[in-house]
C-alpha positions in Angstrom: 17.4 -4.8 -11.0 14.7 -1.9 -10.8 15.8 1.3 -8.8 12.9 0.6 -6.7 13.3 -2.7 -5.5 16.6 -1.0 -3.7 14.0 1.5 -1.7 12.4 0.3 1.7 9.0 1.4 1.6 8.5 2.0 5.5 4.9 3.6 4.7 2.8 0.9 6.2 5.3 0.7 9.4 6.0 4.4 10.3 2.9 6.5 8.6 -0.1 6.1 10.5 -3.6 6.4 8.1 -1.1 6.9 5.4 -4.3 7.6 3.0 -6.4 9.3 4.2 -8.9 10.2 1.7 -8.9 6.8 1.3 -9.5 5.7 4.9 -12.3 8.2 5.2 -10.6 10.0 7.9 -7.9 11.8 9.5 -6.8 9.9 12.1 -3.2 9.7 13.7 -3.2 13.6 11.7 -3.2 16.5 13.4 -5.3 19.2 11.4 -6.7 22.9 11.3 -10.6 22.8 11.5 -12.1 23.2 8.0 -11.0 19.9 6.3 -13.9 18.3 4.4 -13.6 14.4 2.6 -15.3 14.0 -1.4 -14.3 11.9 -3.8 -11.3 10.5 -1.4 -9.9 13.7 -1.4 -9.4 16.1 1.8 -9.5 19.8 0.9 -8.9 23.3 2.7 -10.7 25.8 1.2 -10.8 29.5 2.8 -8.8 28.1 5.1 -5.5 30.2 5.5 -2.6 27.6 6.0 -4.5 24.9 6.8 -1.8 22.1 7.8 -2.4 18.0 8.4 1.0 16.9 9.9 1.8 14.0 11.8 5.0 13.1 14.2 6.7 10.0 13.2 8.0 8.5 16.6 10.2 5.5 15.2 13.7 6.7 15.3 14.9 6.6 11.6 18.4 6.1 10.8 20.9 8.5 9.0 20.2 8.3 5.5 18.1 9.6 2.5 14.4 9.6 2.1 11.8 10.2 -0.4 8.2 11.5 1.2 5.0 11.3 -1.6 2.2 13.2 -1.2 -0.7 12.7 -3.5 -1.6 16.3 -3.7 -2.2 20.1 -5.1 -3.4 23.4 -4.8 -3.9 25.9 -7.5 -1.3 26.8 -10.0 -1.4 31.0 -8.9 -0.7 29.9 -4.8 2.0 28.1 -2.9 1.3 24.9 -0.7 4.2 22.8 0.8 4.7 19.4 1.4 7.3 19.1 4.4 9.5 16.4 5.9 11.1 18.0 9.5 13.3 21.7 7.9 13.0 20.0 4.4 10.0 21.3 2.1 8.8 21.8 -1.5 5.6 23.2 -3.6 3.6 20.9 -4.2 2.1 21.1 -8.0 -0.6 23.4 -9.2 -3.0 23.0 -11.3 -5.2 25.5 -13.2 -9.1 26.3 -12.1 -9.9 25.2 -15.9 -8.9 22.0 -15.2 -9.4 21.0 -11.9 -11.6 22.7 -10.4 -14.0 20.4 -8.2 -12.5 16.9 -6.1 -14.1 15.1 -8.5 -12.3 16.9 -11.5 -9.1 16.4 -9.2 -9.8 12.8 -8.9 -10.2 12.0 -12.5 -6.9 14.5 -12.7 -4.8 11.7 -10.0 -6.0 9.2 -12.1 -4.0 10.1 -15.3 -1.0 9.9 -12.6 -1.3 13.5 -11.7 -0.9 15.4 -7.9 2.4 13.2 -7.7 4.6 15.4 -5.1 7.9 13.7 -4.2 10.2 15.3 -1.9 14.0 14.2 -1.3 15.4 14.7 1.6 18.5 13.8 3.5 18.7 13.3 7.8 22.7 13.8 9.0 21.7 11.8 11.7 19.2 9.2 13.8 15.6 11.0 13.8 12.7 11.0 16.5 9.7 12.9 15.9 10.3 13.9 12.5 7.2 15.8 11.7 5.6 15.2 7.9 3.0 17.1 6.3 1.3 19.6 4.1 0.4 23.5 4.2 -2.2 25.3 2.1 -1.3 29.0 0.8 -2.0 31.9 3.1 -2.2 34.6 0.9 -3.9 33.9 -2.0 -7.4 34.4 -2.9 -9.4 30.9 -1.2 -6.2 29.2 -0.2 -7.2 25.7 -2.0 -5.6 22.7 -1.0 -6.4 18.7 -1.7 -4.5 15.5 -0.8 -5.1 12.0 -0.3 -2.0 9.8 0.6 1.5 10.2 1.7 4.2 7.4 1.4 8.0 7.1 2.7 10.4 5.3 1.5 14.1 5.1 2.8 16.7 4.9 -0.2 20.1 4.3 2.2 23.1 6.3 3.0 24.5 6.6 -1.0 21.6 6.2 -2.8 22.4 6.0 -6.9 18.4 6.4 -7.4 19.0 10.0 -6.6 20.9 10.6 -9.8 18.5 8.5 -11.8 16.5 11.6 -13.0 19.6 13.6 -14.1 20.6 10.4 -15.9 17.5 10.1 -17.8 17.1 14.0 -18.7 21.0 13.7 -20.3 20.1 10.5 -21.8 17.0 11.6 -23.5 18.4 15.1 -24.5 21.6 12.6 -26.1 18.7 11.2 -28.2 17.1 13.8 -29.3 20.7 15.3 -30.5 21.6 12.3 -31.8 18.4 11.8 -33.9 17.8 15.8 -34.9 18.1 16.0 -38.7 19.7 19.6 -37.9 22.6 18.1 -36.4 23.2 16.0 -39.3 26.1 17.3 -40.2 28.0 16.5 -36.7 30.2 13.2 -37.7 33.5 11.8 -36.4 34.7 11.6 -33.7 31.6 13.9 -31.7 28.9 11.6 -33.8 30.7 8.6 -32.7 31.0 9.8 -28.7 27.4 10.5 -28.5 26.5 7.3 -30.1 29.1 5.3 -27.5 27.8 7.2 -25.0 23.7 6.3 -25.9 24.9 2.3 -26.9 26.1 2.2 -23.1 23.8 4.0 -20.6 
């Protein structure tokens, strides 16, 4: 079975205008003036820590959680995407790449701006307030989104090891199949090989 299918997407249920640069607006969020809509994306720009957060009333259960946010800010500043205390940077991306919404649009469509944070909650949550913040410090303080989804992945999820599994597994490969390392045999060769032959 896919790692997926064992996630609850509870987007549709808990996130009010989950997309909203695809909606058109920011209903249900709670913003700092400034934010302007082009190419389905929202931006800050010279706006000093321009947040859009939103409170998500539904109690959720004890358990861990992934929160996506389809977004980015330049690659010299710091945005955060935030679930409650729990936050990451979201990506940046370099002026000479992206530099308009419609560069950063064509840029999400090559499966860029994907920001996933994992996060765990000891206990039954109300009001567990989600969200982004654009840099405060740095030159115009550029930030764009467009969607944010949740997903609950259960008390022991194994999908949070699936990443470390895959890095080990591809570095196993590339060991395996490096001409420099031709020379390992017996009893190492033969563990990697086992060990690749039964991920």
């Amino acid at each position: 079975a896919n790692i997926e299918d064992a996630q609850i997407d509870l987007t549709a249920a808990l996130i009010d205008n989950p997309a909203p640069g695809n909606s058109g607006n920011l209903d249900y969020w709670t913003n700092t003036d400034g934010a302007s809509l082009q190419n389905n994306l929202w931006e800050y720009w010279q706006v000093a820590g321009g947040t859009t957060t939103q409170n998500i009333a539904t109690a959720l259960p004890a358990g861990y959680y992934t929160l996506t946010a389809i977004a980015y800010t330049r690659d010299n500043m710091t945005a955060t995407l935030h679930a409650g205390e729990n936050t990451m940077n979201i990506v940046g991306v370099n002026s000479n790449t992206v530099n308009t919404r419609s560069e950063g649009d064509a840029w999400i469509a090559q499966g860029n701006g994907i920001n996933k944070l994992q996060f765990k909650l000891n206990e039954s949550t109300t009001n567990l307030e989600i969200g982004l913040t654009a840099d405060n410090t740095t030159a115009d303080y550029w930030m764009c989104w467009r969607s944010f989804e949740l997903k609950y992945l259960g008390t022991n999820p194994v999908s949070l090891f699936v990443s470390d599994y895959e890095e080990a597994l591809a570095a196993a490969n590339t060991a395996n199949n490096d001409e420099a390392n031709a020379n390992v045999t017996g009893s190492e060769k033969t563990a990697i090989e086992k060990a690749i032959a039964d991920k």
